[in-house]
N, C-alpha and C positions, 0 to 999 in steps of 0.2 A: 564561826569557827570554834573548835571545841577548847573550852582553857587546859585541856592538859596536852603535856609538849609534845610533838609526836618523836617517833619509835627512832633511836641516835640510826647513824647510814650502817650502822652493823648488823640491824635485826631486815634491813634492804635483800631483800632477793634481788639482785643482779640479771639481768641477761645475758653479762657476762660476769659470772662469779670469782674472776680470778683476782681481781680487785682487792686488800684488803682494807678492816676500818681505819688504819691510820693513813692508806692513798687518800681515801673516800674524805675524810677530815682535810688534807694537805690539799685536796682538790680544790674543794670548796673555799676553805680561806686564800690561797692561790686566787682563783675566781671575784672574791671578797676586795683582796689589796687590788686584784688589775681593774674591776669596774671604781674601786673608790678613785685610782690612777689618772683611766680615763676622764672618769667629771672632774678634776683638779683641773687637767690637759685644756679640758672644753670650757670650763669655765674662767679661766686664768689665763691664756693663753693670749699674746705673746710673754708674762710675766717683767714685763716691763716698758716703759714709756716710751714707742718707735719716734724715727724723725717723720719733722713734717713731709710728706708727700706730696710736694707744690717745688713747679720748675716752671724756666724763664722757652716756652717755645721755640724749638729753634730757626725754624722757616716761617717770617712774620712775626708779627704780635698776638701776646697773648700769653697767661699763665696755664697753665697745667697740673691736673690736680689728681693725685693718685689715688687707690684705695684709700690712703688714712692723712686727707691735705685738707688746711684749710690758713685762711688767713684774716685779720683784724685791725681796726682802722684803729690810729692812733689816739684819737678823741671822739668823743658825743658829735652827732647830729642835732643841733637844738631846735625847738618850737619855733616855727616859723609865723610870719602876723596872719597869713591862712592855715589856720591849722588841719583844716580838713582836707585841704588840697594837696596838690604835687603828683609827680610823675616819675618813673624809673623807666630806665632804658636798658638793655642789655644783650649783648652777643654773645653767645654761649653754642657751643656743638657738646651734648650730653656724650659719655664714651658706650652708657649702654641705657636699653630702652626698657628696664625690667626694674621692681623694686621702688619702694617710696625712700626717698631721698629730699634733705634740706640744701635749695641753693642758696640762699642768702635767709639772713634773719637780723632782725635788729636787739641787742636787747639793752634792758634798761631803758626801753621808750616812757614816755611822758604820757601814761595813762595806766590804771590797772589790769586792765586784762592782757591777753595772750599779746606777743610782738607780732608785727609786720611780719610774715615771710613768703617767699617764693620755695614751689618744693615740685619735686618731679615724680608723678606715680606711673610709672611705664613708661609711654611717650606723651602723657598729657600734663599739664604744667598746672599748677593748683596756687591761686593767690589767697593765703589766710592771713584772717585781720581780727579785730577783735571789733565787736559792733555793742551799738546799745540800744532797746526798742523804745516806744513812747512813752514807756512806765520808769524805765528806767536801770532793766533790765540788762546787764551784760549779756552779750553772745559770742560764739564765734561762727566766723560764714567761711566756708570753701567754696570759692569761686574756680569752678574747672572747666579747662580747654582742651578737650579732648582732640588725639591726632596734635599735638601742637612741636612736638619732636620728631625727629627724622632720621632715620640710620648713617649714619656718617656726614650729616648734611647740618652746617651750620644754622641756628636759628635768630631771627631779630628779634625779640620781644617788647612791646612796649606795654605799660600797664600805667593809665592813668586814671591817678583817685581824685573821687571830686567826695563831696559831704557825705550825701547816699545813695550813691554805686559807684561800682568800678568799671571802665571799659578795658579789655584788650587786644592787643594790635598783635598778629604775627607775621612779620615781613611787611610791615608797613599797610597793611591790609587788618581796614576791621574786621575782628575774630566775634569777639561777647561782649555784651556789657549786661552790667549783675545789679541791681536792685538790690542793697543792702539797707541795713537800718543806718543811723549817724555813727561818724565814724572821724576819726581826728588824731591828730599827733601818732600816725602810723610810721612815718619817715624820721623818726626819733631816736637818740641813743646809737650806743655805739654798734656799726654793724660786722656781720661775723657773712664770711662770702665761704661756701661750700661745707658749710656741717650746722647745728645747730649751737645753738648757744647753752643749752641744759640738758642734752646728751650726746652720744655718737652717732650721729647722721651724717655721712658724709658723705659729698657728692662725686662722683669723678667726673671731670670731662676739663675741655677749654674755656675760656673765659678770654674773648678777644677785646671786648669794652664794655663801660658801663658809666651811664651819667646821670645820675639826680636831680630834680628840678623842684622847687618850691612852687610851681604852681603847675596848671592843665594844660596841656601839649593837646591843640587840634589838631584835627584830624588830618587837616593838609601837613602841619609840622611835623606831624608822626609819619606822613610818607616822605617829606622831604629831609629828616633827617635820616632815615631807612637809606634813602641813596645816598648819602652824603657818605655815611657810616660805611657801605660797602664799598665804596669807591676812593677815598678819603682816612680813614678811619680814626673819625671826630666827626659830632654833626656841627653842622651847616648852623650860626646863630648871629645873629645882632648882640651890641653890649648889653642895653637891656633884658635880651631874652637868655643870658650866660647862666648857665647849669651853677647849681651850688657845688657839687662836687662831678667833674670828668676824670675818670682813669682812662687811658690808653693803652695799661699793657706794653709800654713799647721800649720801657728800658733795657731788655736782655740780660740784665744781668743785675745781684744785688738782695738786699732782703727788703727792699721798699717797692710799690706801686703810687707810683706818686699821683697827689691832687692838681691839676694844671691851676686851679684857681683857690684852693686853701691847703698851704701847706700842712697844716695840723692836720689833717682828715688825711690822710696819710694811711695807704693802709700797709702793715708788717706783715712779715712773711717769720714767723717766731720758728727756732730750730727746731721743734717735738713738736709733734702734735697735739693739740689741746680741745679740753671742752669746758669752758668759761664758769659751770657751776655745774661739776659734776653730782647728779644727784646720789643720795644712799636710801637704799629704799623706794624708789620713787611712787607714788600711788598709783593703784590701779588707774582710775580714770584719765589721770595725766599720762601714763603710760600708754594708753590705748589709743592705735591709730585706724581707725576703718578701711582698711587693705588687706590682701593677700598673706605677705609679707609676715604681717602683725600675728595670724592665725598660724602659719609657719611656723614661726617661732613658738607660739605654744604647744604646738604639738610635739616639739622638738622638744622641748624641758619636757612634758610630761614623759615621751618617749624614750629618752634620755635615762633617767632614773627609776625606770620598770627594772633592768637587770641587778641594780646593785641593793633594791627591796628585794629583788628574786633571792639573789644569793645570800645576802646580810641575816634573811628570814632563814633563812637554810642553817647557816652558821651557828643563827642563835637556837637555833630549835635539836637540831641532829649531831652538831661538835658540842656547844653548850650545853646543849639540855634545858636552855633554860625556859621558864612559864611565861605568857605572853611576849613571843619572839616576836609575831607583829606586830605589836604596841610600841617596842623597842625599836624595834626596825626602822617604823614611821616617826619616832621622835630624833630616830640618829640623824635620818633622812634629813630632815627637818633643821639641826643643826651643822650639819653638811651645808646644807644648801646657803643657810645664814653665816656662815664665816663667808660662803665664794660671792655672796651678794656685798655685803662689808666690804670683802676686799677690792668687790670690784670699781668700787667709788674710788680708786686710787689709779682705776686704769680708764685713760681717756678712751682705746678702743672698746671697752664693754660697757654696758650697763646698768647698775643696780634697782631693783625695780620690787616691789609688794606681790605685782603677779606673777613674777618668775619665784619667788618664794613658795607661793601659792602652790604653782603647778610641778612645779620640783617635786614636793611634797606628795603631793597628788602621782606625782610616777610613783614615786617608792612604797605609799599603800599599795597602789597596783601591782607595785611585784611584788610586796608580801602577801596578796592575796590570790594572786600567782601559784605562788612557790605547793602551797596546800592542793592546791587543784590539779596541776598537774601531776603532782608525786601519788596522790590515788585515782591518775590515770597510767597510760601506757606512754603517754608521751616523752617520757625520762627512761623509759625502760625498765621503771623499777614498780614494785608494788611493798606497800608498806605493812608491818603490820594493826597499824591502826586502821587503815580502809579497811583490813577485813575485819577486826573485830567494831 
């Protein structure tokens, strides 16, 4: 691009000449304040902390969980003497079958890498855990069950961890089991049911029950608690064989789901919706999720901040006048974006993130590289006089 500014919208041959340069000014910063508007809108938006979106079922058991719901046990999960084992059980009817979603997550578990979590990518259910290989290596393994949700149709799931793999059960029926490296103190810390713990991920659907167990549920307990559960709703157990923690869901009313067998685990139904360590800035890679979804959303920030590069470049070049309008543009861009990422660490429904900075940025070069291109085409209708000389 050429460093001198191009020609202000007065030396513009018009298409329609009736125009004049103080419309053509008033237009464009008009244009200026509504696209700066809209990204405040999109990025800020609701501008403050909604209620939680979690209610007591009204026909049967079972919490319900809206757009922006979620809830938290009142204390830790602690290390159990197998720390690699245990079992989770859960009834759940998802509300939709699109989009990557956290249904449960533990966090502050009793190991360094990534927590425990159950998460839903369309209709298939994804168990992530944190592993470690023979060297010593952290990982993380996605364990997926593809088909494992159903349009309007309740699900059982069972997922039972043993050292190294994982099996799962849907409806009482082996589904997979996963080959993973060593793997321990996954069922630790305090757990977070329908969002994640370190951003806004939130699930919607039902939640009819859910029971914990410190050690491996066979195959046959995995079906005979599946009946038990649907017919009953508690499974079927011996003293010995008693879940660390059982929810039923069946209070109807209230801000607690209670533990049948330890009161402190307890989990709260808090008034606003929350996300437990909202990040600022988050980093790219921890940002990144390998889904649809995830790509979406970039495109969208990029897509997003092409018009207000278009126009800002407009502004600074043809009302201003001034010398590198796209340099200006892209660094306005730039601290646009870093205020709406700031502030977004203060709103549990948004995000703050390094590659929504990123791609923010990256729109608004784009529409200051726009703005030149078009103006010495026909596409605006005008011709300048700098294309021709």
């Amino acid at each position: 691009m050429s460093s001198k500014p191009l020609i202000p919208l007065r030396s513009f041959k018009m298409v329609n000449d009736n125009l004049g340069p103080g419309t053509h000014a008033r237009i464009i910063e008009a244009a200026c304040i509504c696209t700066l508007g809209a990204l405040l809108v999109a990025g800020l938006w609701p501008f403050h902390v909604p209620k939680n979106d979690v209610s007591w079922v009204v026909q049967g058991d079972g919490l319900y969980f809206g757009n922006h719901g979620a809830i938290i046990s009142a204390s830790s999960f602690l290390p159990q003497p197998d720390k690699a084992s245990g079992t989770i059980e859960i009834w759940l009817e998802p509300s939709l079958l699109r989009g990557d979603h956290t249904i449960l997550s533990f966090d502050g578990s009793a190991h360094s890498g990534v927590p425990f979590s159950l998460r839903q990518i369309n209709d298939a259910l994804i168990v992530e855990q944190d592993n470690e290989d023979m060297n010593g290596h952290s990982w993380t393994a996605w364990s997926v069950v593809n088909g494992a949700f159903r349009r309007g149709k309740p699900v059982f799931a069972s997922i039972v961890l043993a050292p190294r793999h994982t099996t799962v059960y849907i409806d009482g029926v082996f589904s997979r089991d996963f080959s993973i490296g060593d793997s321990w103190n996954n069922l630790t810390g305090r757990l977070v049911i329908a969002n994640s713990p370190s951003s806004n991920d939130s699930w919607s659907g039902k939640i009819k029950g859910m029971a914990i167990y410190n050690r491996q549920l066979t195959e046959g307990e995995v079906l005979e608690h599946y009946e038990s559960w649907t017919k009953t709703s508690r499974p079927d157990y011996t003293h010995d064989q008693a879940p660390l923690a059982l929810y039923r869901f069946n209070e109807h009313a209230g801000d607690t789901a209670h533990n049948t067998f330890n009161p402190g685990i307890d989990l709260k139904i808090p008034t606003r919706y929350f996300v437990l360590h909202s990040a600022c800035l988050e980093s790219i890679w921890r940002s990144y999720h390998p889904s649809w979804s995830y790509w979406e959303d970039v495109t969208l920030n990029v897509v997003g901040f092409i018009p207000f590069g278009f126009f800002a470049t407009a502004y600074f070049s043809s009302v201003r006048q001034l010398r590198g309008a796209a340099a200006i543009t892209v660094v306005l861009g730039f601290l646009i974006s870093l205020a709406i990422e700031v502030l977004q660490a203060f709103l549990p429904t948004r995000d703050s993130s390094m590659s929504d900075l990123i791609t923010n940025t990256l729109g608004t070069a784009g529409g200051a590289v726009l703005y030149p291109l078009l103006v010495r085409s026909k596409w605006l209708g005008v011709q300048s006089e700098a294309a021709i000389h």
